[in-house]
N, C-alpha and C positions, 0 to 999 in steps of 0.2 A: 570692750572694757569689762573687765570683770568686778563681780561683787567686794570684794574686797577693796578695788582700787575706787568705785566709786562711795562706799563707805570713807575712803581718806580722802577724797576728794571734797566730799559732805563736811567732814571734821575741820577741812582748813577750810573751806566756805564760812562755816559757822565762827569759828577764831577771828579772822579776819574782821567780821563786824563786834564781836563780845571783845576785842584789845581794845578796838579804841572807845567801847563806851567802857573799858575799867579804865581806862588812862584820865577819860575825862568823869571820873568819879573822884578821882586821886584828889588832896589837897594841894600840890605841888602844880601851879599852874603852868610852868613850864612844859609839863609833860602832856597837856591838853592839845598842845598845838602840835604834836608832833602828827606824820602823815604816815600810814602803812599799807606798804605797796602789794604786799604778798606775806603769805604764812604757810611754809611747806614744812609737812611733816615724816618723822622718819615713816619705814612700813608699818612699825609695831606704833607708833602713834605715841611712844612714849617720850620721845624730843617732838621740838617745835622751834623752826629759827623762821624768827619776826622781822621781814625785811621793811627797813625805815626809806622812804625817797630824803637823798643827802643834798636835796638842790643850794638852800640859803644858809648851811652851816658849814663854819669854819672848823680845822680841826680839833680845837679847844674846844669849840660850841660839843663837837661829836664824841668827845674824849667824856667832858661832863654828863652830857644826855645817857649815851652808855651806861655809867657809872650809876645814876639814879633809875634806870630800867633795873639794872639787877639789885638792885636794893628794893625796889616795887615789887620784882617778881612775883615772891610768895604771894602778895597781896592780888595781883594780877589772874592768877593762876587760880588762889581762891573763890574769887569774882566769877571765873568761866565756870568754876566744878558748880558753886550755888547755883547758876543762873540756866545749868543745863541738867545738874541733878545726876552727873557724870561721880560716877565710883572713883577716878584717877583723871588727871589732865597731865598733857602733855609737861616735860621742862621746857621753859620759855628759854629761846638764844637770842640776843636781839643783837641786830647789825644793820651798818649803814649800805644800801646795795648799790655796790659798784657798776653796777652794768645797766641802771637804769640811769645812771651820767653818760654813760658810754652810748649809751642808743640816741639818747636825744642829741649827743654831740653829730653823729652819724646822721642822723634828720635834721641838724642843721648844714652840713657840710652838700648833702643833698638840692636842699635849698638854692644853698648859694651858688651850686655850678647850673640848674635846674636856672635861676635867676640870668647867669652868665652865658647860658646858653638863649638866653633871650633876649639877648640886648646885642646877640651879635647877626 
């Protein structure tokens, strides 16, 4: 690994726990409860897409939640620059991540043949 990728590596480390304590700073309690799986950022560090687990929300619930992340952003974004003392922070992209439905459907389906296979 080189210098550089472990420098980005550090950066989403660090994001990953500074979103959810500015989520849970926000006045909008809604947005406290929300869960973040992952934070990958471009090379040049200048985006940041904020992967959400979409386990108990419906698509309305995720249509809204969205809609209030990019309204938070700037304030989100301000939160990480004060609290690292960072010259620039990433643009925040927030999204629901499809493929951690998909895994876990995949580790249930497992399960059940793994089960089926033991009852015969």
């Amino acid at each position: 690994m080189t210098e550089a990728q472990i420098k980005l590596k550090r950066t989403e480390s660090v994001l990953s726990q500074l979103i959810p304590e500015a989520l849970g700073s926000l006045n909008d309690k809604r947005l406290h409860e929300l869960d973040i799986i992952e934070v990958k950022c471009s090379r040049g560090k200048s985006d940041a897409k904020v992967y959400i687990n979409p386990n108990e929300y419906s698509d309305e619930e995720k249509s809204l939640y969205l809609k209030l992340l990019r309204n938070a952003r700037p304030i989100i974004e301000t939160y990480c620059l004060k609290d690292q003392g960072w010259y620039r922070c990433p643009k925040f992209t927030f999204e629901f991540d499809a493929q951690f439905k998909q895994s876990q459907n995949i580790e249930d389906l497992f399960k059940q043949i793994a089960k089926e296979k033991g009852e015969e």
